[in-house]
KEKOLSE-121260 format. One record per atom (N, C-alpha, C): atom name; residue in one letter; x, z, y; residue number from 1. Coordinates in steps of 0.001 Angstrom, whole numbers, always signed. Atoms other than C-alpha are relative to their C-alpha. Example, Ala and Ser with C-alpha at 12.3 -4.5 7.8 and 13.67 -1.06 7.14 Angstrom:
<pts>
- N,a,+890,+0,-1190,1
- CA,a,+12300,+7800,-4500,1
- C,a,+900,+0,+1200,1
- N,s,-820,-60,-1190,2
- CA,s,+13670,+7140,-1060,2
- C,s,-770,+730,+1090,2
</pts>
This chain:
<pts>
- N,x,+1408,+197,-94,1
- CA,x,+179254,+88023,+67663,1
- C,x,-559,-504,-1315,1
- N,x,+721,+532,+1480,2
- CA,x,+176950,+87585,+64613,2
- C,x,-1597,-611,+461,2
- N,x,+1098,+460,-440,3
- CA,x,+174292,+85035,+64824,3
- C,x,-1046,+218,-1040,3
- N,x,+1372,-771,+450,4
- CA,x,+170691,+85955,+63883,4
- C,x,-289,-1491,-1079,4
- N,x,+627,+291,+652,5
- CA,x,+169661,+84580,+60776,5
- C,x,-1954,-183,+202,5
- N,x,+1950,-87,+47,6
- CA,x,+165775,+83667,+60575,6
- C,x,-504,-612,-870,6
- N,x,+729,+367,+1003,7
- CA,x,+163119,+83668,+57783,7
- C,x,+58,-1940,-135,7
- N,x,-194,+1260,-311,8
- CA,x,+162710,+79850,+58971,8
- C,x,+1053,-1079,-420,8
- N,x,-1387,+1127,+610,9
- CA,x,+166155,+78637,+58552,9
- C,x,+313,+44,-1319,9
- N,x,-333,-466,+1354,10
- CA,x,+166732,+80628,+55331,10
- C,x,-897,-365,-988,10
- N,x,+1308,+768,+934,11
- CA,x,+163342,+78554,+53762,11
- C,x,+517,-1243,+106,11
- N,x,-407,+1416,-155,12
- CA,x,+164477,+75332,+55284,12
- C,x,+1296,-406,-1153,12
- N,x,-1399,-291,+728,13
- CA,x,+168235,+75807,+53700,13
- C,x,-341,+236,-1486,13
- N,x,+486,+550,+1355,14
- CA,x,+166992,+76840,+50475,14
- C,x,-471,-699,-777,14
- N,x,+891,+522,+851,15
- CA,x,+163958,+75291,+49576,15
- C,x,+245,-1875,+68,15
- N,x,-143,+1531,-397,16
- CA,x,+165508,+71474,+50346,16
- C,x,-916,-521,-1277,16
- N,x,+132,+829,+1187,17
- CA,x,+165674,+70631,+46510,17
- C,x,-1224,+229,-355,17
- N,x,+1173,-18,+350,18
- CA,x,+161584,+71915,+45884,18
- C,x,-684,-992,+1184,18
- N,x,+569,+380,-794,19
- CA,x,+161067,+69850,+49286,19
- C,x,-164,-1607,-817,19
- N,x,-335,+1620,+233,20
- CA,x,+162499,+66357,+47991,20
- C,x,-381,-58,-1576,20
- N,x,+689,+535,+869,21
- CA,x,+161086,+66483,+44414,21
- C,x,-1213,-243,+149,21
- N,x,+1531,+358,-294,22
- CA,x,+157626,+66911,+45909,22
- C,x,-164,-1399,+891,22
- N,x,-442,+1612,-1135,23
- CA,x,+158647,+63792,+48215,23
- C,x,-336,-1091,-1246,23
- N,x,-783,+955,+1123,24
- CA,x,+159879,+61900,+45286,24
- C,x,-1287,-312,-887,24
- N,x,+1442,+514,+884,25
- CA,x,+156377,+62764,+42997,25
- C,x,-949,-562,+1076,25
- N,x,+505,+1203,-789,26
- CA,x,+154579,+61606,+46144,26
- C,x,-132,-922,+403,26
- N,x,+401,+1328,-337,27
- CA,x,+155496,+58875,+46620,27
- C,x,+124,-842,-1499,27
- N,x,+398,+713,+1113,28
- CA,x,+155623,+57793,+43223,28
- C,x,-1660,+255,-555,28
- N,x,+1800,-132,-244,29
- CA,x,+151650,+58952,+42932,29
- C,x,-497,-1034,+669,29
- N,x,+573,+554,-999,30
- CA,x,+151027,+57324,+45562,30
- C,x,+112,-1859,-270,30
- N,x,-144,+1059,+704,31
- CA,x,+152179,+54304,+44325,31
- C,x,-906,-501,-1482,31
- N,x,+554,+415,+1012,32
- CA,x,+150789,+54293,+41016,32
- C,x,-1463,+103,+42,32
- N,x,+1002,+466,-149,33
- CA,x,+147265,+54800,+42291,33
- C,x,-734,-676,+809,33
- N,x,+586,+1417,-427,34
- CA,x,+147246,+51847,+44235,34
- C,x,+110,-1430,-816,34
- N,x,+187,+1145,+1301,35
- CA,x,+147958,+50017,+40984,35
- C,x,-1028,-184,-165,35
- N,x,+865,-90,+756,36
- CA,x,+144834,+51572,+39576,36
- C,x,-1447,-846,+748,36
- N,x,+1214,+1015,-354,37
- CA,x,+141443,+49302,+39703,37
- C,x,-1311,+1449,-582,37
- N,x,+907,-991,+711,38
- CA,x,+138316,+51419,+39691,38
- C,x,-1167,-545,-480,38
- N,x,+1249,+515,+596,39
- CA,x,+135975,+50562,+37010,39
- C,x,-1440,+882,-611,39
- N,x,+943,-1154,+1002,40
- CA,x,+132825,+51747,+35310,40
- C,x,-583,-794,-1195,40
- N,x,+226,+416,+777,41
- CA,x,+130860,+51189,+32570,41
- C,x,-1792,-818,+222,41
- N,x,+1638,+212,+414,42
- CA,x,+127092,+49458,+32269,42
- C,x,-377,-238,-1084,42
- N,x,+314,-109,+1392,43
- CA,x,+125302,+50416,+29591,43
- C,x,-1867,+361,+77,43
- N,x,+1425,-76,+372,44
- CA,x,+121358,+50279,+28490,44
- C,x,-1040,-22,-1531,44
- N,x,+632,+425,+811,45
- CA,x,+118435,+49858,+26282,45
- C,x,-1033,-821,+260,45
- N,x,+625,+1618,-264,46
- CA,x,+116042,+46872,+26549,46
- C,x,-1297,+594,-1190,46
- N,x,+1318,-451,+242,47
- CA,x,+112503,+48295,+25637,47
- C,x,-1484,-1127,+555,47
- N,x,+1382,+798,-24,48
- CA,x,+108961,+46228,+25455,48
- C,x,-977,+997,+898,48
- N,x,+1236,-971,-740,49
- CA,x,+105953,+47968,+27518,49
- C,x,-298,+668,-790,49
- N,x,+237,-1168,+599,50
- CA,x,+105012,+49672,+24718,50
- C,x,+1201,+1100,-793,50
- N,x,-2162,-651,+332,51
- CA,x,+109064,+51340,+24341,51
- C,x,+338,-105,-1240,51
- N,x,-479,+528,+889,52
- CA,x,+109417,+49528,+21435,52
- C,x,+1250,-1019,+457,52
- N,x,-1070,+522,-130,53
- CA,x,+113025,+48837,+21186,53
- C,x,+244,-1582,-103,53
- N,x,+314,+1464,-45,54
- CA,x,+114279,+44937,+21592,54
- C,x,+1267,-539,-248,54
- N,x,-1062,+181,+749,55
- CA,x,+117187,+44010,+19228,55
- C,x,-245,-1871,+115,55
- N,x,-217,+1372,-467,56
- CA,x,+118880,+40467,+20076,56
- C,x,-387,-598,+995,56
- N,x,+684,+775,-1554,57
- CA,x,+117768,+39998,+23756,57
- C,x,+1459,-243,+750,57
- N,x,-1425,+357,-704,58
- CA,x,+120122,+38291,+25778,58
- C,x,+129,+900,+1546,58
- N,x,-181,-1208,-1478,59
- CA,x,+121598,+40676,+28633,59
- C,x,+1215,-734,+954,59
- N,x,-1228,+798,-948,60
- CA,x,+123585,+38771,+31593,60
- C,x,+449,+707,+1341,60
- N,x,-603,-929,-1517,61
- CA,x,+125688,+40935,+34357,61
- C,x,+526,-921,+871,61
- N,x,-705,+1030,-1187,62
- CA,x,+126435,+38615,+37580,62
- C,x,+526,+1118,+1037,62
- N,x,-542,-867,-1258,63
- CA,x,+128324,+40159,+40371,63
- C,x,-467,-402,+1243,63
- N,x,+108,+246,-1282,64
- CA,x,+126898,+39852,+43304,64
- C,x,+799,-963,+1265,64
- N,x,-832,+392,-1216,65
- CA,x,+129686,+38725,+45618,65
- C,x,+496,-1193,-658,65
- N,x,-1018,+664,+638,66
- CA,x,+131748,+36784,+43270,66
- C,x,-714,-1401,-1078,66
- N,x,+1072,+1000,+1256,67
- CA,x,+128951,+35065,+40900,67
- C,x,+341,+12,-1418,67
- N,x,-616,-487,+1137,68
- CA,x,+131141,+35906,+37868,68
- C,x,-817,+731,-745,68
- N,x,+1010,-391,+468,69
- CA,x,+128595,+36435,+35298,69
- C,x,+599,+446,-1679,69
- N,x,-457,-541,+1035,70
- CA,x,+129017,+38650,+31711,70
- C,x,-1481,-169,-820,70
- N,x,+1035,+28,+1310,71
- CA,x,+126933,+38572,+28523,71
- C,x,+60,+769,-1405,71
- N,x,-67,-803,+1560,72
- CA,x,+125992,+40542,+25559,72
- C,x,-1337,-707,-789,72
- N,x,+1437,-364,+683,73
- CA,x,+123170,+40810,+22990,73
- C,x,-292,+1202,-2,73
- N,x,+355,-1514,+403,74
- CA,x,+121457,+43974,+22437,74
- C,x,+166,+235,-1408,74
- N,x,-760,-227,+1208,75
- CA,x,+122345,+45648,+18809,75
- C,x,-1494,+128,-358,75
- N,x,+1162,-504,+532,76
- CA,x,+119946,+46505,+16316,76
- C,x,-983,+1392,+440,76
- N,x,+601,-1335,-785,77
- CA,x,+118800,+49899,+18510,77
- C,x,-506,-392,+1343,77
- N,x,-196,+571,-1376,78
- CA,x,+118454,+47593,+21622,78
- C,x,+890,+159,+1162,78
- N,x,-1424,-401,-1000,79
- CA,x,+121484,+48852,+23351,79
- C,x,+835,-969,+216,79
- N,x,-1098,+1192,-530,80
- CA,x,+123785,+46954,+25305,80
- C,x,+998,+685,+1038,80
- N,x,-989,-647,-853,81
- CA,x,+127102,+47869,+27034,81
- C,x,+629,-1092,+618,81
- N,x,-933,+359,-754,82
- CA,x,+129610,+45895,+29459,82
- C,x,+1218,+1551,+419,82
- N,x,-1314,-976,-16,83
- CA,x,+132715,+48467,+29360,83
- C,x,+1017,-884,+1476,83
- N,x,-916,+460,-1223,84
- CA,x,+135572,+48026,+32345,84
- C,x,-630,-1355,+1347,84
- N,x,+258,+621,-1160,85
- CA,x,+133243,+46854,+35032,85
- C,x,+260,-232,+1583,85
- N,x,-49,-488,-1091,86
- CA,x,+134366,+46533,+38501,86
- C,x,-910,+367,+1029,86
- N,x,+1130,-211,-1196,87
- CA,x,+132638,+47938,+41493,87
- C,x,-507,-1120,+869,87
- N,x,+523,+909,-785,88
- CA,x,+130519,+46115,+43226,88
- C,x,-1124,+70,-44,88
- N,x,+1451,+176,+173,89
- CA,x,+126563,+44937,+43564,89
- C,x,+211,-828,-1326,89
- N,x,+81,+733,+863,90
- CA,x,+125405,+43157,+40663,90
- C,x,-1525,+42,-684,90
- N,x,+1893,-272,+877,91
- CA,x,+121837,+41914,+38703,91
- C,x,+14,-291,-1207,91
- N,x,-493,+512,+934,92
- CA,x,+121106,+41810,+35986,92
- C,x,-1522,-757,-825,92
- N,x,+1080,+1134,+285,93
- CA,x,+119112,+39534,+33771,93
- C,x,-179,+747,-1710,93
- N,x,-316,-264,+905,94
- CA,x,+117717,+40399,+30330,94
- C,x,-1518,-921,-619,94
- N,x,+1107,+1039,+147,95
- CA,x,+115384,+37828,+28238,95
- C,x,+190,-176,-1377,95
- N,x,+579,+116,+1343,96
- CA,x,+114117,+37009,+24442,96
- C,x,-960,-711,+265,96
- N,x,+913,+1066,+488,97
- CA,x,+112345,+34009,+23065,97
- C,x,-1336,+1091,-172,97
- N,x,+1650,-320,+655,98
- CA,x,+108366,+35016,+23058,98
- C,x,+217,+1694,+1595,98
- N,x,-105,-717,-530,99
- CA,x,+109342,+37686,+25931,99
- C,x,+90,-537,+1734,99
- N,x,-211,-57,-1674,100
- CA,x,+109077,+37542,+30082,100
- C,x,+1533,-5,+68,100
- N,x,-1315,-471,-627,101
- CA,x,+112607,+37237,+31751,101
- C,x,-203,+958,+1239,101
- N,x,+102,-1063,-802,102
- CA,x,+113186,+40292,+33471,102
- C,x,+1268,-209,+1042,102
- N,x,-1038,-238,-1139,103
- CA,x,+115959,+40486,+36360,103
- C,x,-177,+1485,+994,103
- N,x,-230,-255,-752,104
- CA,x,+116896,+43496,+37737,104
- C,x,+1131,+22,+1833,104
</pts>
C-alpha cells in the first residue's frame, strides 16, 4: 500500500525552516518596537499682529499631564523648535518684555 502524499503535508515538511525564521524576526520586531517611544517635533514662528517677526521671545512647552515644562528663545527669524517631544496635550506660553503674554 502507498500512502497518499498531499500538497499540505509536502508545504508543512518543507517550508519549516522559512516558517521559524519568520517566527524568530517576529518576535524580535516585536520586541524592539515596544522599546521605541513615540516622539514628535514642535516647531514655530512667534509673529507681532502686524507679522513682523519676534526674535528673543521666550517660548515655554508644559505638558499637560505631567507639568514638566521646556524652554527656548526664538532665533533671529523668530523660530523656535523643541525636537524629541513626547505625545501628549501640552500649552504653550510665548512672551517678550514690551509684548502681551500669549498662551496657547
Amino acid at each position: 500500500m502507498h500512502s497518499k502524499i498531499s500538497a499540505r503535508n509536502v508545504l508543512l515538511s518543507t517550508d519549516w525552516p522559512r516558517r521559524i525564521t519568520l517566527l524568530i524576526l517576529a518576535l524580535a520586531l516585536g520586541s524592539t518596537l515596544q522599546a521605541q517611544t513615540v516622539t514628535s517635533t514642535v516647531a514655530g514662528v512667534v509673529k507681532d499682529t502686524s507679522g513682523a517677526v519676534i526674535p528673543g521671545a521666550a517660548v515655554v512647552l508644559t505638558n499637560a499631564s505631567t507639568g514638566i515644562s521646556q524652554r527656548t528663545t526664538t532665533d533671529g527669524r523668530g523660530r523656535y523648535s523643541f525636537p524629541s517631544v513626547l505625545v501628549g496635550t501640552y500649552s504653550l506660553q510665548l512672551s517678550k518684555q514690551g509684548f502681551q503674554t500669549y498662551t496657547l
